[in-house]
C-alpha positions in Angstrom: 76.7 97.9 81.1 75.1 95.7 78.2 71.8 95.3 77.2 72.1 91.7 78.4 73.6 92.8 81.6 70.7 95.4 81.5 67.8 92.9 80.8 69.5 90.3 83.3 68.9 93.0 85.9 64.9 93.2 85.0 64.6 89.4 84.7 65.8 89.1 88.1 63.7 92.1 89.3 60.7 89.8 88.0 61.7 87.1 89.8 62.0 89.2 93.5 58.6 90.3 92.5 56.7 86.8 92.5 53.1 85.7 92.2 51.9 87.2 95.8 52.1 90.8 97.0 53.5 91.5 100.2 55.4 87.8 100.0 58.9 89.1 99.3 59.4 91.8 101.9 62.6 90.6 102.5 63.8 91.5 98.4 64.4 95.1 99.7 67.9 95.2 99.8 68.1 93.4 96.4 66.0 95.8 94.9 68.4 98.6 95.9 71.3 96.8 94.0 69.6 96.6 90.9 68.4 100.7 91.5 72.5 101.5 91.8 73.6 99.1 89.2 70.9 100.3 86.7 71.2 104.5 88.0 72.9 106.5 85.0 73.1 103.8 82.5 71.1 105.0 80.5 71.5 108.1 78.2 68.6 110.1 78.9 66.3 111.4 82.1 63.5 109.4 80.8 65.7 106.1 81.4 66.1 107.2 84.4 62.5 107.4 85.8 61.7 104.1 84.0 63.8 102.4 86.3 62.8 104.4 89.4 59.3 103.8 88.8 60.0 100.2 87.9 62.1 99.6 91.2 59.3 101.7 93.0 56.2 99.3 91.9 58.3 96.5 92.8 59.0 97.7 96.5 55.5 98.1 96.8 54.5 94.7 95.7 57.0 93.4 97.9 56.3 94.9 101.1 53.6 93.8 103.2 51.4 97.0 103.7 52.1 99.2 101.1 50.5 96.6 98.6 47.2 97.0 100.3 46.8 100.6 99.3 45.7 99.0 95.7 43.0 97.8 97.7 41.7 94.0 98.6 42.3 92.9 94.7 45.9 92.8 93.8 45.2 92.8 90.1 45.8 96.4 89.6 49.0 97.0 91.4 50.4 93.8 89.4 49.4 95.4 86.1 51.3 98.5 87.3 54.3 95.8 88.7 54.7 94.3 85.0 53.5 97.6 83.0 56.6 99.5 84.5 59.1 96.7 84.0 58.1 95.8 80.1 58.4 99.9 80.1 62.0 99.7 81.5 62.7 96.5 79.0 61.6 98.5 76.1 63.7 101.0 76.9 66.7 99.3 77.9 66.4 97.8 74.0 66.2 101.4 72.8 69.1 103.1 74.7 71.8 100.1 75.5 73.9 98.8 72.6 72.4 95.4 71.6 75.2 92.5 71.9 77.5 92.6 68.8 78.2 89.1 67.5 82.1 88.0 67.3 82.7 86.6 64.0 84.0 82.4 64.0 87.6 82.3 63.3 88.2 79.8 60.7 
């Protein structure tokens, strides 16, 4: 996998996540995509547990109860939410291969 291919994945994580908690219970099964196609991509553990507790946050945002453990004030959790996906960007950027440019033929 790329780093774009890589970032692609969190970008659309982002977007299943949305503005509300508990709106996008139905992003689930998505969610579990993006956990296989990003699994072992990376070269270390630590990789690894960014993108479990990324996907983790973003189930809980997503699901209609589990947000509400946060408490009345979604504010928290959605610090959480975008604190453990800029965590799995930045490490994405530090483990992937950045795209190599293709030289013009002339």
């Amino acid at each position: 996998m790329t780093q774009l291919e890589a970032l692609a994945l969190v970008q659309r994580m982002r977007d299943l996540v949305g503005e509300h908690p508990g709106a996008r219970y139905q992003s689930s099964e998505q969610l579990d995509r993006i956990a296989f196609s990003l699994g072992g991509v990376g070269k270390t553990t630590y990789f690894d547990e960014k993108v479990s507790a990324a996907i983790e946050y973003a189930r809980i945002w997503c699901s209609p109860r589990k947000w509400q453990q946060y408490g009345p004030d979604p504010a928290r959790l959605r610090a959480n939410v975008q604190n453990s996906l800029y965590q799995l960007e930045s490490v994405i950027r530090q483990e992937l291969p950045p795209p190599t440019t293709v030289p013009k033929a002339e």
